[in-house]
C-alpha positions in Angstrom: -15.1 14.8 -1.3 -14.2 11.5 -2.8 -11.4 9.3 -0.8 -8.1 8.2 -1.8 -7.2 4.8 -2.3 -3.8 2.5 -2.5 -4.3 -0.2 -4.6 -1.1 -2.6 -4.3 -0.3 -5.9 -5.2 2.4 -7.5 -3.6 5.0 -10.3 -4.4 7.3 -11.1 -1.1 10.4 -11.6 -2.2 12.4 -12.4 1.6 10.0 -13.1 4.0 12.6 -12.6 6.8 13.4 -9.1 6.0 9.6 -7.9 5.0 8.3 -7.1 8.4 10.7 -4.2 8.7 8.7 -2.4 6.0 5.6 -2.9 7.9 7.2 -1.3 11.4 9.6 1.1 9.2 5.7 2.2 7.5 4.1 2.3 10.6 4.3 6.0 11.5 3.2 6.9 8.3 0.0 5.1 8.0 -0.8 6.8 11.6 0.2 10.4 10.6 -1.8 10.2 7.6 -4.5 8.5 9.5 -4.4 5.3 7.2 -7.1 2.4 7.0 -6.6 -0.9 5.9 -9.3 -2.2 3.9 -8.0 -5.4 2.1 -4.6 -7.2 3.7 -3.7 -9.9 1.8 -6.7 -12.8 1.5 -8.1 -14.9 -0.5 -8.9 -13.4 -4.2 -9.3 -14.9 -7.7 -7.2 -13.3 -10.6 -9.1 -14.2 -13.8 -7.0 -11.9 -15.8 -3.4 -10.6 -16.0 -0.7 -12.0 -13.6 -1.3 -11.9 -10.0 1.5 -11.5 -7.0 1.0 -13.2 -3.9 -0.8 -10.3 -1.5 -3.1 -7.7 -2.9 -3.9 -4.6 -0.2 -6.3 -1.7 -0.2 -5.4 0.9 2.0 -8.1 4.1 2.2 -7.4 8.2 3.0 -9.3 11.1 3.6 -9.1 11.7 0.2 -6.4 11.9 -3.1 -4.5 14.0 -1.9 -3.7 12.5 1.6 -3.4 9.2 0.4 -0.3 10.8 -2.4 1.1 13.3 0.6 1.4 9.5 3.0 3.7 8.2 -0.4 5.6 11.0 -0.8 6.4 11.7 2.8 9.7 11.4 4.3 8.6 8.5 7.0 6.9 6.4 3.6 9.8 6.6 1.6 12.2 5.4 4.2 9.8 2.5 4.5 9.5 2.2 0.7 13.2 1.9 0.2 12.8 -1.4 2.7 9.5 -2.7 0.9 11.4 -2.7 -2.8 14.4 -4.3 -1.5 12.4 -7.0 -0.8 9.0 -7.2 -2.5 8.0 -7.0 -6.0 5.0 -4.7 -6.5 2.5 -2.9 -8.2 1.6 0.3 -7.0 -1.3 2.8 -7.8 -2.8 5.9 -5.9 -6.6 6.2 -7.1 -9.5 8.5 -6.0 -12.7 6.9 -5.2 -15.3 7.1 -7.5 -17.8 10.2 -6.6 -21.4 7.5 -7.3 
């Protein structure tokens, strides 16, 4: 079974308010047994237009990585994040080789 991926990129938009996304996203990323594999860093963007932070977050698999979105504690969270972030959002699955 191939993993799930999110892919986001991330322009901060009020620094001061921003970490209550992170704590407010918090419980989902632990019931959905989220792990960070890219936070922010340094990255070259030889195409298109880049935001500030780019993250990689990994799942089980597809389906766990859309159910973490979609769930109640996520969206409470998401509200926060697009209040004060710009972003670019997109759910893959992992490539099966």
């Amino acid at each position: 079974m191939s993993k799930g991926y999110w892919v986001v990129r991330v322009s901060v938009k009020n620094a001061d308010n921003y970490p209550a996304y992170l704590a407010a996203a918090k419980p989902a990323f632990e019931k959905f047994k989220a792990r960070f594999l890219v936070r922010g860093g340094k990255y070259t963007a030889p195409e298109g237009t880049p935001r500030d932070r780019n993250v990689v977050v990994e799942f089980q698999d597809y389906d766990t990585a859309l159910a973490c979105y979609q769930s109640p504690e996520y969206q409470r969270a998401r509200d926060i994040r697009m209040a004060n972030a710009e972003t670019d959002f997109l759910i893959v699955e992992g490539g099966r080789g």
